[in-house]
TORPAPA-921248 format. One line per 2 residues: number of its first residue (from 1); their letters; for each residue z, x, y of N, C-alpha, C, O. Coordinates in pm, 1 decimal, always signed. Layout:
<nodes>
NUM	A	Z X Y Z X Y Z X Y Z X Y  ...
</nodes>
This chain:
<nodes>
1	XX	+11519.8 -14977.3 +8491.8 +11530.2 -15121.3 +8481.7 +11664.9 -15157.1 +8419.4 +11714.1 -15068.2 +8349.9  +11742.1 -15284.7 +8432.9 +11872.6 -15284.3 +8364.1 +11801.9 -15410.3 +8330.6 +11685.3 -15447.3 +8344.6
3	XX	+11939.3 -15479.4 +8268.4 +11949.6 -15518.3 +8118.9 +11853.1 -15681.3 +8169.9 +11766.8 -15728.6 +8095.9  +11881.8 -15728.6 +8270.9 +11836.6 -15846.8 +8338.5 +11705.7 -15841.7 +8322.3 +11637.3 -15902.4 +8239.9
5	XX	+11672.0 -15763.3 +8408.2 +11504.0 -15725.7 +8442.4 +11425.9 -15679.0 +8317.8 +11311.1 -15714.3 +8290.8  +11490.8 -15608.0 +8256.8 +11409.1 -15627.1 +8075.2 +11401.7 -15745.9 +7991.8 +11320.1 -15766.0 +7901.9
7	XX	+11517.3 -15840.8 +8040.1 +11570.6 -15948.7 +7982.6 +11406.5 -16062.7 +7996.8 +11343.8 -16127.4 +7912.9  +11393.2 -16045.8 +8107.7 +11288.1 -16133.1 +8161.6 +11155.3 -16076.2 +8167.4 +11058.3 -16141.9 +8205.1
9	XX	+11148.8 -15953.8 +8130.5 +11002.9 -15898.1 +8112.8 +10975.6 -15880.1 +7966.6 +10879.9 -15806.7 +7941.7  +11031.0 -15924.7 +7878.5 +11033.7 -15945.2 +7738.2 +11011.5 -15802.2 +7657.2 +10930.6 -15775.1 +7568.4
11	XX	+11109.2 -15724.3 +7718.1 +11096.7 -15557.2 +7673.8 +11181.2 -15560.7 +7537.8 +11169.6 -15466.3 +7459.6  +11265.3 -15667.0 +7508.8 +11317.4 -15614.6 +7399.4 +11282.4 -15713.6 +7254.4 +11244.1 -15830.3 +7245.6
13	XX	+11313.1 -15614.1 +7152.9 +11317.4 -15674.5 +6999.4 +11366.0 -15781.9 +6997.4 +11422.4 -15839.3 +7090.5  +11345.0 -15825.8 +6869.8 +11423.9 -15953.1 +6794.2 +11538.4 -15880.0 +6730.6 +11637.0 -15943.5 +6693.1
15	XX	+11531.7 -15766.3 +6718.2 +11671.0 -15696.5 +6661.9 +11785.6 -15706.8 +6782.3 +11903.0 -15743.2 +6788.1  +11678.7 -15650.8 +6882.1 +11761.8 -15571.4 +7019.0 +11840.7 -15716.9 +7072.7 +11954.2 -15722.8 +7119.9
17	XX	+11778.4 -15791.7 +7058.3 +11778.0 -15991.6 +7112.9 +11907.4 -16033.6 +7029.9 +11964.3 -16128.4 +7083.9  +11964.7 -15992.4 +6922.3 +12032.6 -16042.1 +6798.2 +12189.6 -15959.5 +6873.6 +12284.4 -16029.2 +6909.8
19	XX	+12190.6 -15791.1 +6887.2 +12275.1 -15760.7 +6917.1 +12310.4 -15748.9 +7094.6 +12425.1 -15728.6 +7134.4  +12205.1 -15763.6 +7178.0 +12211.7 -15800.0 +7306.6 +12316.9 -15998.7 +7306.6 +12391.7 -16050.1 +7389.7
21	XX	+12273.0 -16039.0 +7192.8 +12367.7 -16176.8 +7186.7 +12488.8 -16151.4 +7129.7 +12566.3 -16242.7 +7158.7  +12534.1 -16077.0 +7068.9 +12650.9 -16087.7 +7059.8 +12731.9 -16013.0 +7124.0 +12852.6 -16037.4 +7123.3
23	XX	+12690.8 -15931.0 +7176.5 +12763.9 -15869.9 +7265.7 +12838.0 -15983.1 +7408.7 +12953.7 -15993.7 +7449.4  +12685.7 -16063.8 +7459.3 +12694.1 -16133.7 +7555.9 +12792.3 -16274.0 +7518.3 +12868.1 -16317.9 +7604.8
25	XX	+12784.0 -16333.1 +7394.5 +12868.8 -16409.8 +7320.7 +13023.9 -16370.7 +7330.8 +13106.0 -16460.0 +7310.0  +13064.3 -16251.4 +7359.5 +13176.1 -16183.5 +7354.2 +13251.4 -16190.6 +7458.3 +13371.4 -16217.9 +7462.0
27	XX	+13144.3 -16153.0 +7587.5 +13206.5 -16153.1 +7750.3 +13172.1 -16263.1 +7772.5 +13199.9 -16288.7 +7889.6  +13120.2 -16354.8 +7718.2 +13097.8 -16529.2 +7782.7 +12974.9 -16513.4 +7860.7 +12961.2 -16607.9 +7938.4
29	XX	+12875.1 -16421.8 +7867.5 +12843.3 -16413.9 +7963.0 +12688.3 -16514.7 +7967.6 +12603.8 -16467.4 +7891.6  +12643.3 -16636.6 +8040.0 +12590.7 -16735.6 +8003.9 +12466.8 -16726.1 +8075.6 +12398.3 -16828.4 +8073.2
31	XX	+12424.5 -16633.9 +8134.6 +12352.5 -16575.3 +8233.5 +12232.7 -16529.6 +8143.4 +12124.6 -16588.3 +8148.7  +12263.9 -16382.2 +8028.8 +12231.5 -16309.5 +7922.3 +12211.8 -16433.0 +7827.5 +12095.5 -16451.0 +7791.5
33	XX	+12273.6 -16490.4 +7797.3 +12281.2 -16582.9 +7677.0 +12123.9 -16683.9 +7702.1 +12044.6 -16720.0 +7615.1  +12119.0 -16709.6 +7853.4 +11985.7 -16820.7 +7834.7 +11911.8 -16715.4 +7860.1 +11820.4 -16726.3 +7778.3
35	XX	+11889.0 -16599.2 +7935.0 +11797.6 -16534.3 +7929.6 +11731.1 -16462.0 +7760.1 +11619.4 -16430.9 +7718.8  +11834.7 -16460.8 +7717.8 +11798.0 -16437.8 +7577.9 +11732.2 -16564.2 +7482.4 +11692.6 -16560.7 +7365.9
37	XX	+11735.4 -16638.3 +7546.7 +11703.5 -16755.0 +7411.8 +11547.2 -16789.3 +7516.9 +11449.2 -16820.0 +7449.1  +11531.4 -16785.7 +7630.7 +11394.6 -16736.7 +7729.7 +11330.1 -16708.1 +7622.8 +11262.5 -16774.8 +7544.3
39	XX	+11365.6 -16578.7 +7631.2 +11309.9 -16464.7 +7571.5 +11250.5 -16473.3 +7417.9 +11127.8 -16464.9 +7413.9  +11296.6 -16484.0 +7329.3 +11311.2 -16577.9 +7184.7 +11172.3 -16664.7 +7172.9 +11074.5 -16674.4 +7098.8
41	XX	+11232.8 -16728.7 +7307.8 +11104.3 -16890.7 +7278.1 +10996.0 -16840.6 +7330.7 +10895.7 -16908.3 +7307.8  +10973.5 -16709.3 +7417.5 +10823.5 -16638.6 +7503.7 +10797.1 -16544.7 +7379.0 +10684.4 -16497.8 +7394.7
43	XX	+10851.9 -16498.6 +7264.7 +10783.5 -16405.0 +7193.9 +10785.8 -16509.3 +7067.6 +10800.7 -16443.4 +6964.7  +10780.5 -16585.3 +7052.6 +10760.5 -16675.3 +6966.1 +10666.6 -16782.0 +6977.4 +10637.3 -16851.7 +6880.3
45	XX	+10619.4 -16798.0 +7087.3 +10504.2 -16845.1 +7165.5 +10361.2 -16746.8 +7144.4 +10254.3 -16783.0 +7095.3  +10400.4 -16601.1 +7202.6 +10299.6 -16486.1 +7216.5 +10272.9 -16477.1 +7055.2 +10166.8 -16418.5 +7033.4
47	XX	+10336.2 -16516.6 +6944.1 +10296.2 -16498.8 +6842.1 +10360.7 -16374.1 +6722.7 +10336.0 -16361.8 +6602.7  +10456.6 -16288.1 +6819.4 +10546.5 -16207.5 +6753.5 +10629.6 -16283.0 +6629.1 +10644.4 -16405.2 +6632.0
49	XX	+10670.5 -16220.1 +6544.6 +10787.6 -16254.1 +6446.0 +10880.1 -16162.4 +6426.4 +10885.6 -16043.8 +6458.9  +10990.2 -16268.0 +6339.1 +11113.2 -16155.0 +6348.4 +11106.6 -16116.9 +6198.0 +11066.7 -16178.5 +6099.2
51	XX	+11166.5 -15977.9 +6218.0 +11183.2 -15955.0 +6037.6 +11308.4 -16009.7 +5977.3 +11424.8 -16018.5 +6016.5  +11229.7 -16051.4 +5842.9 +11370.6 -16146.9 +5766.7 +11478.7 -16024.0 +5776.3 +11467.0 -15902.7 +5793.5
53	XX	+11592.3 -16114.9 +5756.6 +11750.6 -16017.3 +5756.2 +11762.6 -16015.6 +5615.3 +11757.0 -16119.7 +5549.8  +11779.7 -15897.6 +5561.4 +11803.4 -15874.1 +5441.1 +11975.3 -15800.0 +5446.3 +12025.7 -15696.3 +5489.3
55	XX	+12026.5 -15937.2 +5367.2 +12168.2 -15927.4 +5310.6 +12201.4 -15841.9 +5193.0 +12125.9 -15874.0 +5101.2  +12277.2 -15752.9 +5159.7 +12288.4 -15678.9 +5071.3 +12442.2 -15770.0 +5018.3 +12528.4 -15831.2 +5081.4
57	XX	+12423.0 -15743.5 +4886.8 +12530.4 -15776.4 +4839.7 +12661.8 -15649.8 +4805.3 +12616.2 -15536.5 +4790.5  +12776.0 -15659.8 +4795.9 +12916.5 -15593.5 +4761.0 +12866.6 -15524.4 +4616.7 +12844.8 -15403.6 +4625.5
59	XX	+12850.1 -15572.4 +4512.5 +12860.6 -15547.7 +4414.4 +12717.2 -15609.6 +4323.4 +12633.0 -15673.1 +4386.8  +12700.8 -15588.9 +4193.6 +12582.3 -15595.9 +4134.8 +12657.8 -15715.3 +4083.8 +12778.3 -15725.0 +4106.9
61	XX	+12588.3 -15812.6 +4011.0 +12566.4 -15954.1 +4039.1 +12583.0 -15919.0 +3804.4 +12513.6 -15849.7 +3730.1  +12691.4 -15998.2 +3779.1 +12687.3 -15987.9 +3587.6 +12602.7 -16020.1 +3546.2 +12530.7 -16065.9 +3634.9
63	XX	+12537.8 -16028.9 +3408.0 +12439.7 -16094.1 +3355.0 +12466.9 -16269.6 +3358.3 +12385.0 -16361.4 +3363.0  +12591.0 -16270.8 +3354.3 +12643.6 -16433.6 +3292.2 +12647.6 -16509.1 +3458.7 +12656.4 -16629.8 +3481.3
65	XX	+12642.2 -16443.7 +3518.8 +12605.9 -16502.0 +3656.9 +12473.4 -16486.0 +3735.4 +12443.0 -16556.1 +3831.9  +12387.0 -16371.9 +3676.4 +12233.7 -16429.5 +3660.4 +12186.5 -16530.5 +3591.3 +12116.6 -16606.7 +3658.1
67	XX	+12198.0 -16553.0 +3500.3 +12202.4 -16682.8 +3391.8 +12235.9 -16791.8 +3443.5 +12174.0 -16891.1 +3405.4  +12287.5 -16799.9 +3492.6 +12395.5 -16908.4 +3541.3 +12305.5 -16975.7 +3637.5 +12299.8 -17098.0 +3624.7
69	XX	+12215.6 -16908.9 +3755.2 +12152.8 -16906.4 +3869.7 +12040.6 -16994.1 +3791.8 +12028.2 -17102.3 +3849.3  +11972.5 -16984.8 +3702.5 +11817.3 -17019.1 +3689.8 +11856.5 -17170.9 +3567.6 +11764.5 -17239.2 +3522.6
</nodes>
């Protein structure tokens, strides 16, 4: 099967969906782009979810800028 025909049979992740878009974001390609957002709104319908994105930070965070936060 290529990338189309999975596109529309809802074979891929919300991960796979995230980097299948930027790739397609890259070559313009507008074809991939609505088939992907299809796709999105049919597993979001079926009741699937995506896992939160967990951001890591650079460096550990000072005390005086924990403080600061609350």
């Amino acid at each position: 099967m290529d990338r189309i025909e999975k596109l529309k049979n809802d074979v891929y992740s919300f991960e796979e969906l995230i980097t299948l878009e930027k790739n397609a974001t890259q070559l313009n390609d507008s074809e991939t782009l609505d088939l992907i957002t299809i796709s999105r709104a049919s597993k979001t319908v079926k009741g699937e979810k995506q896992k939160p994105i967990v951001v890591k930070e650079a460096k550990p965070q000072t005390r005086r800028v924990r403080r600061q936060k609350t």
